[in-house]
C-alpha positions as CSV (number, residue, x, y, z in Angstrom):
1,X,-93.1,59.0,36.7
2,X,-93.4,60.5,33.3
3,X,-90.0,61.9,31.8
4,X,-89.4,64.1,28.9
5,X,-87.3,63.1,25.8
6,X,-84.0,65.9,26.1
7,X,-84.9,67.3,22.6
8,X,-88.7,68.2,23.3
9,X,-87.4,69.5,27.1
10,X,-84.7,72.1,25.0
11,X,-87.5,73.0,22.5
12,X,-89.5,73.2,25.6
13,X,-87.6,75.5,27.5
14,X,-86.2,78.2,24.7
15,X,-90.4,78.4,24.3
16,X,-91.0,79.6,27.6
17,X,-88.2,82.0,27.3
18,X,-89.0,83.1,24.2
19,X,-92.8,83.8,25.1
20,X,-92.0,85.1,28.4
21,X,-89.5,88.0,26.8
22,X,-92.0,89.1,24.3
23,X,-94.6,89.1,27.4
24,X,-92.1,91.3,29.1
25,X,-91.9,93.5,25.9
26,X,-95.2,94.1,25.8
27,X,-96.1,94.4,29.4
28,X,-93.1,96.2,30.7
29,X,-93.2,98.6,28.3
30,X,-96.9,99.7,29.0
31,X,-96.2,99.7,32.8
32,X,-93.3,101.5,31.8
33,X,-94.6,104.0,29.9
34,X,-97.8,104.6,31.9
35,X,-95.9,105.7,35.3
36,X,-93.1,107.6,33.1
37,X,-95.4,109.3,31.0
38,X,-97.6,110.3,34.7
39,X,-94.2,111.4,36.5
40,X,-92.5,112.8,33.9
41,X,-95.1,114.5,30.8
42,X,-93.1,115.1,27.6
43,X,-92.5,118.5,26.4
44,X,-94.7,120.3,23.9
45,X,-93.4,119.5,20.2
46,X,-93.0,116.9,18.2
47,X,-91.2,113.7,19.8
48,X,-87.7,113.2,19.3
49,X,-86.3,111.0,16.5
50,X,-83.8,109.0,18.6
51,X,-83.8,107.1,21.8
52,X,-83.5,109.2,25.2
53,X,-82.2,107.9,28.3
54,X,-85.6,107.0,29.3
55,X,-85.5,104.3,26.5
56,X,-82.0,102.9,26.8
57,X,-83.5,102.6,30.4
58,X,-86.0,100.4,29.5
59,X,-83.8,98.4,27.1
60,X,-81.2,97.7,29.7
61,X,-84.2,96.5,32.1
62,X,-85.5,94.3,29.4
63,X,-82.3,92.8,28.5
64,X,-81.0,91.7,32.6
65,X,-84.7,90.4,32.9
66,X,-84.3,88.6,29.4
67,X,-80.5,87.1,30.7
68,X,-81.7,86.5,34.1
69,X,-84.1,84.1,32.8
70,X,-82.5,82.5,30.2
71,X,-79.4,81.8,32.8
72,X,-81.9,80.8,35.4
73,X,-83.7,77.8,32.8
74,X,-80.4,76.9,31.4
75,X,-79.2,76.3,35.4
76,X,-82.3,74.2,35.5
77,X,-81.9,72.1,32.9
78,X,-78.3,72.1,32.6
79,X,-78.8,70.5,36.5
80,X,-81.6,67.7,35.0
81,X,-78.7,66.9,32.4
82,X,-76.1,66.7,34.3
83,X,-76.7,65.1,37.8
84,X,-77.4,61.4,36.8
85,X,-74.4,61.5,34.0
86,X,-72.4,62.4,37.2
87,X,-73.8,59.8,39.4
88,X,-73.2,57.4,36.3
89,X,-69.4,58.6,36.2
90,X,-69.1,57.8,40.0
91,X,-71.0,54.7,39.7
92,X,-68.5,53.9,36.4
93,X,-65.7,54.9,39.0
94,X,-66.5,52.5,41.6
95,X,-67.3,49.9,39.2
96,X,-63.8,50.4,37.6
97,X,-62.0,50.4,40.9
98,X,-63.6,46.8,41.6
99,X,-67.2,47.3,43.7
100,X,-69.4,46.5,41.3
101,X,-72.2,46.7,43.6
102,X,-72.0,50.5,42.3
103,X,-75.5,52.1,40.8
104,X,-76.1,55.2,39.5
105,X,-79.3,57.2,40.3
106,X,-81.1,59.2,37.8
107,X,-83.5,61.6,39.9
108,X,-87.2,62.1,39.8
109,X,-86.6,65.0,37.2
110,X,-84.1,63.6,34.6
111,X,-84.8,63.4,31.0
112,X,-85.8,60.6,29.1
113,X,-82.4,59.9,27.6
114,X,-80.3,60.0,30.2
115,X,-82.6,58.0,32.5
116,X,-82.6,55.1,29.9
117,X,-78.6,55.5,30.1
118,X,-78.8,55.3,33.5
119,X,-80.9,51.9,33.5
120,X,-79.0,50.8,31.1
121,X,-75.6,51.1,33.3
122,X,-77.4,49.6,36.3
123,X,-78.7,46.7,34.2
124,X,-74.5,46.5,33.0
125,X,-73.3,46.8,36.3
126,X,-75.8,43.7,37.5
127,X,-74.5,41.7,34.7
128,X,-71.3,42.4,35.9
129,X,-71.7,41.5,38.9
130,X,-73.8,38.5,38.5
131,X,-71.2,37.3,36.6
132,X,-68.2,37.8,38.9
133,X,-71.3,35.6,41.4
134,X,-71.1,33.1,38.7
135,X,-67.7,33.3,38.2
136,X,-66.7,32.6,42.0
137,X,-69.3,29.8,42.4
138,X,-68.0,28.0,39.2
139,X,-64.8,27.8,40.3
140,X,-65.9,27.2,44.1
141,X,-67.8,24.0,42.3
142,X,-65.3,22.8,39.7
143,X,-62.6,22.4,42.7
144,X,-65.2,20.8,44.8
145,X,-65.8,18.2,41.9
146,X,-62.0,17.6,41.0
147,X,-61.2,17.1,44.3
148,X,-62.8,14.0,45.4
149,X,-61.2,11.8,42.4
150,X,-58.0,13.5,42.4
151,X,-57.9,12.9,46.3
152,X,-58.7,9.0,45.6
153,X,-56.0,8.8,42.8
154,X,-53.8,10.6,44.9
155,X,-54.2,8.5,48.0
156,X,-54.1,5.1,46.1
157,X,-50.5,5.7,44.1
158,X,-49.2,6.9,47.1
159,X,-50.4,3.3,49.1
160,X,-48.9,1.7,45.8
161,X,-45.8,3.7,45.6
162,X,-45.1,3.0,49.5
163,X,-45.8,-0.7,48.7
164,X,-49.6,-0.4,51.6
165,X,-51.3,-2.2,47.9
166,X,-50.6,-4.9,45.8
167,X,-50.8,-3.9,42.3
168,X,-54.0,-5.7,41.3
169,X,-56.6,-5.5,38.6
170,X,-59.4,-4.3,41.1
171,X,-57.1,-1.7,42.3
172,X,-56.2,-1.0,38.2
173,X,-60.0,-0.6,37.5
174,X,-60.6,1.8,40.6
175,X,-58.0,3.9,39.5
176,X,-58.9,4.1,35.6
177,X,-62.3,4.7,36.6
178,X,-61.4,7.6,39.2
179,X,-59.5,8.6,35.9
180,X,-63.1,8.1,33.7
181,X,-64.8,10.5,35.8
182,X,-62.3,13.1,35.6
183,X,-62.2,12.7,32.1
184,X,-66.5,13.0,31.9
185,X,-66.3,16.1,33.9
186,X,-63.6,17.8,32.0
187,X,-65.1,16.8,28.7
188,X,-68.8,18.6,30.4
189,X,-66.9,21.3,31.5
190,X,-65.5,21.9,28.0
191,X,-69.1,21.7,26.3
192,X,-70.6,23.9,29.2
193,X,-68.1,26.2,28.7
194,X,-68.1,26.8,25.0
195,X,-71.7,27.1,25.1
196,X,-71.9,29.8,27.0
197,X,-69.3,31.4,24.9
198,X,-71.1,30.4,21.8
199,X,-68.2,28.5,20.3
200,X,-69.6,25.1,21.0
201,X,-68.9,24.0,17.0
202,X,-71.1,20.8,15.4
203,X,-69.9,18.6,12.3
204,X,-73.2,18.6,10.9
205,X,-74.1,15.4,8.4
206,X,-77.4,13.7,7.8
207,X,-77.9,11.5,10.7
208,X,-80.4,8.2,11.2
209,X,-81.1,9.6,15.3
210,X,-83.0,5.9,15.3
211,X,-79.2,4.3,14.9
212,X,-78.4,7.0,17.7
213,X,-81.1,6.2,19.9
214,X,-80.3,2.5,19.2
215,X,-76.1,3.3,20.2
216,X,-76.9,4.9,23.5
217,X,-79.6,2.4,24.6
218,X,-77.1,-0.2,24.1
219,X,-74.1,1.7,25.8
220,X,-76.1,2.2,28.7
221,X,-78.2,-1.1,28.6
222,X,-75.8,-2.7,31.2
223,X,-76.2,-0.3,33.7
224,X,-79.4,0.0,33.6
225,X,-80.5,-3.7,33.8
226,X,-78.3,-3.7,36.5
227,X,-80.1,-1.2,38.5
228,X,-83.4,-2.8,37.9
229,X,-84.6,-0.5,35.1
230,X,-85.7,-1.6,31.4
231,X,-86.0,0.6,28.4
232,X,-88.6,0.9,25.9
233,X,-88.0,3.2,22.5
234,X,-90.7,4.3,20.4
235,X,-89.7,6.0,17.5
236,X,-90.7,6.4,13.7
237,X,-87.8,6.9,10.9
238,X,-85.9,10.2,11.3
239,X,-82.7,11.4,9.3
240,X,-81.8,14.7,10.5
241,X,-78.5,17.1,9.3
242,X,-77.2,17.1,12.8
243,X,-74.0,15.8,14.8
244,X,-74.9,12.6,16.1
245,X,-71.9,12.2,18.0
246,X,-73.3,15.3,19.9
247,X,-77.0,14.3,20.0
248,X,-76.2,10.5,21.3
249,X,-73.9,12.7,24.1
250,X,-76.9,14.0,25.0
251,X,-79.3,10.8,24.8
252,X,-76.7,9.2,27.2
253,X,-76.2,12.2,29.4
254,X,-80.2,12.0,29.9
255,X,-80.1,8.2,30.7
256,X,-77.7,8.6,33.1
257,X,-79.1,11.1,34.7
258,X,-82.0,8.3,35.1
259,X,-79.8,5.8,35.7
260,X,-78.9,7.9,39.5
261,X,-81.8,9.2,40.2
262,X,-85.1,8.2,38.7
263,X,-87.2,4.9,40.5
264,X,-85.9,1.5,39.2
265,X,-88.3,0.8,37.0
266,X,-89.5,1.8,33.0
267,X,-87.7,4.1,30.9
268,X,-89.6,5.2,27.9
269,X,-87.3,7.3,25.2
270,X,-90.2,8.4,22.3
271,X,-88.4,10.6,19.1
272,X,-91.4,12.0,16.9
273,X,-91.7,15.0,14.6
274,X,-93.7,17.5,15.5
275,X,-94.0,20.9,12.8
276,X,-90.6,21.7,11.8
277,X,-88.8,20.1,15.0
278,X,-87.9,16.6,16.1
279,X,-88.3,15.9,19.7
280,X,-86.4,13.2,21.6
281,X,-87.5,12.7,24.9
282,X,-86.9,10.2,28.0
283,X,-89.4,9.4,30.7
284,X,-88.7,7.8,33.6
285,X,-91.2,6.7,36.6
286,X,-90.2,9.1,39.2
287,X,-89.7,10.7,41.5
288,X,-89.7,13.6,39.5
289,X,-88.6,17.4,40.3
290,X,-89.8,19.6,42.7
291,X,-91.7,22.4,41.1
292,X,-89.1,24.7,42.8
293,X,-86.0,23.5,41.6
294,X,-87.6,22.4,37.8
295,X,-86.5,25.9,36.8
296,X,-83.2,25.5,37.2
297,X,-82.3,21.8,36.6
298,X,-80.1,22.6,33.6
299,X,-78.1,25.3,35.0
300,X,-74.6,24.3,35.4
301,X,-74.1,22.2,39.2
302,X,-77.7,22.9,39.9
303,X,-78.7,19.7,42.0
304,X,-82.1,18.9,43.9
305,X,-80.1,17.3,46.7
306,X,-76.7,18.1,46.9
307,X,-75.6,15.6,49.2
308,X,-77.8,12.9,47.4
309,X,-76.5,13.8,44.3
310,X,-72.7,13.7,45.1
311,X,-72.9,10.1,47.0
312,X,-74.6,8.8,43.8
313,X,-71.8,10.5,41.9
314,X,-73.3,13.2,40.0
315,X,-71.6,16.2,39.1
316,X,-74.2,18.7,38.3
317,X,-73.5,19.1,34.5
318,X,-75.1,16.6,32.6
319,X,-78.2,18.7,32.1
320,X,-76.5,21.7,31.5
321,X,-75.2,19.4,28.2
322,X,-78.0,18.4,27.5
323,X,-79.3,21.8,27.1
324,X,-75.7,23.3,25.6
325,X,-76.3,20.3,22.9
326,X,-79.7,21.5,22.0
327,X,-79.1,24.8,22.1
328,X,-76.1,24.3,19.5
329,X,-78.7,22.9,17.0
330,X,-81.1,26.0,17.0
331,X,-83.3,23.8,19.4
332,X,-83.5,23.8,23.7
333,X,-84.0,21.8,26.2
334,X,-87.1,21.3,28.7
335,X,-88.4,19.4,31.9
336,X,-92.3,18.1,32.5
337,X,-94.0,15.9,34.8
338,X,-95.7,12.8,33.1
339,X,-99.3,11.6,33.7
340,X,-97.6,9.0,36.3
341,X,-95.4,11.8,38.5
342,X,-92.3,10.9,36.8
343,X,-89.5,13.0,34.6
344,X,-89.6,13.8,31.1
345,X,-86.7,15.1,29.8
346,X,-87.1,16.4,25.8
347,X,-84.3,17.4,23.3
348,X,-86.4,19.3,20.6
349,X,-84.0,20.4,17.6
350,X,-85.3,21.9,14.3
351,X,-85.1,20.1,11.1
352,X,-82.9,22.9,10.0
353,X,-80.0,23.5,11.6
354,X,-78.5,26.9,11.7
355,X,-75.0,27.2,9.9
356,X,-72.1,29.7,9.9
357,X,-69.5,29.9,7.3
358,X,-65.8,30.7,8.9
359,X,-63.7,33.4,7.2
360,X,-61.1,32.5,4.9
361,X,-62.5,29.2,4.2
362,X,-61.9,25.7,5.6
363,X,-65.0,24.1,7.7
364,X,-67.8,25.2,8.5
365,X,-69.2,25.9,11.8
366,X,-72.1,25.4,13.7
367,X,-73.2,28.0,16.4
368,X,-74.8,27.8,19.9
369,X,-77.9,28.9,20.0
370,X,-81.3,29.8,17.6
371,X,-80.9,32.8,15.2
372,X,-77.4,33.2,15.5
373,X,-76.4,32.2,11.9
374,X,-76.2,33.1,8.5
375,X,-78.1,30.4,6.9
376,X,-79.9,27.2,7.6
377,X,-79.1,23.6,6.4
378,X,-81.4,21.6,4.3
379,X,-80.5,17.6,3.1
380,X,-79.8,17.2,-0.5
381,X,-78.4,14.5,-2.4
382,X,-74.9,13.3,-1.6
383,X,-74.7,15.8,1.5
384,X,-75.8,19.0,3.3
385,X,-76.5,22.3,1.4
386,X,-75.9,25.2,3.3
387,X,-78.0,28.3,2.2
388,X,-75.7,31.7,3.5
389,X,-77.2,34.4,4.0
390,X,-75.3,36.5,0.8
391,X,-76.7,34.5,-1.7
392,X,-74.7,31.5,-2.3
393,X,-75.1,27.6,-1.4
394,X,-72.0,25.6,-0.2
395,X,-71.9,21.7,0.2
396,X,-70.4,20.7,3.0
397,X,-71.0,17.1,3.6
């Protein structure tokens, strides 16, 4: 449906208007003049100087025509103006009074303008309301996963209160680890969260990621022998200005997420360079993702088998820090199927990390996200150099 910019439809109109009173000068007045001029034959003499009442006649003819059409075209347009801003005023009502299922509707005639301010309302009101979706199912899913350990701490101090259990070191380990997982969620929950508010902050230094590889490995080595898997790391020498507190956060988020659901088996973690970006990634020998589900495996709770997932323990946010972690760096996150059918999981972060300088001084920041800063940082001697945007370099590790 092609729509007219409001400017060219104006221009437009007073054209027509224009054109069609000169028409009606020129015509009018000869029709006019013919059937006078046959009715009514002037008088022998020279004609009169001043208008008769033949002529103020005509001029008052001209002039209802000439308003008649101008009022009619300014209805006309006045109407394609008008009728979607007031479908977008009741759809802003509605919205405002809590049903933000509300649209408005621009019409098959409206103008170019305000049809792109209707879409753009509709395409508010949807994030609106997808968010409000979000909003409920996050909190439906945050009280699902508190629940279960706060219902087994619960249960077990009330047995030891009431004397039902013996104060015992199994008992003491059950309980601190019920307390472990509450702390792993809330800690996910906290990264998620300021992600998607983009105040997940980094302390950025230059970091061997082969020491961080090497750390999480070896914090999860247990485990995983345990299970029946062993880990191979291939790597060559990386040092990267990035927080490796957050990147080996990651690293162990991936291997646990292995460590539930992937095959006993191998579990390959490769770190190479490739261009301008580092790429970490951890392959495991299946089963892999369904290619249904791949597309969402790092949104926040997203689970391939729900059930399956929370009898292993999983809470549905270690991806979703994964990619919060990556994204922080100016890098993402991303899923693929090996040659053998299994997961490969990659962190890729740039080799410059994007900085932002807070106001008024004090530390500097590091945002979520690519393209969101000021400036970039590069390594230097004795610490980070962070080039801002206005012109001037600040060391800041």
């Amino acid at each position: 449906m092609r729509r007219y910019r409001l400017s060219r439809q104006i221009t437009l109109s007073m054209s027509v208007v224009a054109a069609i009173a000169v028409l009606m000068v020129f015509v009018g007045t000869f029709i006019f003049y013919s059937f006078y001029l046959t009715w009514f034959p002037p008088p022998p003499g020279p004609p009169p100087l001043m208008p008769e009442a033949p002529d103020f006649i005509l001029i008052a003819i001209f002039l209802l025509l000439g308003l008649a059409i101008a009022i009619h075209a300014a209805l006309r347009l006045t109407r394609r103006i008008l009728a979607p801003l007031n479908s977008l005023a009741e759809g802003a009502r509605k919205i405002a009074a809590g049903d933000l299922t509300a649209r408005a509707v621009a019409g098959d005639r409206s103008l170019g303008e305000t049809a792109q301010l209707v879409d753009d309302f509709n395409a508010m009101a949807q994030r609106l309301q997808d968010v409000a979706v979000s909003m409920t199912s996050w909190n439906a899913a945050i009280a699902h996963e508190l629940r279960t350990p706060l219902t087994i701490l619960r249960g077990r101090l009330h047995g030891l209160a009431d004397g039902v259990f013996e104060p015992n070191d199994e008992l003491l380990r059950s309980l601190l680890a019920q307390v472990e997982n509450l702390s792993r969620l809330v800690e996910d929950l906290r990264v998620v969260t300021l992600s998607d508010s983009q105040r997940l902050d980094l302390r950025v230094e230059p970091t061997d990621l082969v020491k961080e590889v090497e750390q999480s490995i070896n914090a999860m080595r247990p485990a995983l022998e345990g299970a029946g898997f062993s880990v191979r790391m291939t790597t060559e020498p990386v040092t990267l200005p990035c927080d490796g507190a957050r990147i080996r956060q990651a690293l162990l988020a991936l291997l646990e997420n292995a460590h539930r659901y992937a095959t006993p088996g191998m579990i390959e973690i490769r770190m190479t360079r490739e261009k301008a970006e580092v790429v970490i990634a951890v392959e495991d020998e299946g089963p892999g993702l369904s290619a249904g589900f791949a597309a969402q495996a790092f949104d926040a709770f997203a689970r391939a088998e729900p059930s399956r997932s929370r009898r292993l323990g999983g809470s549905g946010l270690g991806l979703s820090v994964v990619r919060a972690i990556a994204e922080a760096h100016g890098g993402h996150a991303r899923y693929s199927t090996s040659e053998k059918g299994g997961s490969v999981f990659e962190i890729v972060v740039p080799d410059r990390v994007p900085w932002r300088g807070v106001a008024g001084g004090g530390s500097p920041r590091w945002p979520v996200g690519p393209g969101r800063s000021a400036g970039e940082c590069r390594e230097a001697d004795g610490g980070i150099i962070a080039d801002r945007s206005d012109g001037f370099q600040r060391h800041v590790a």
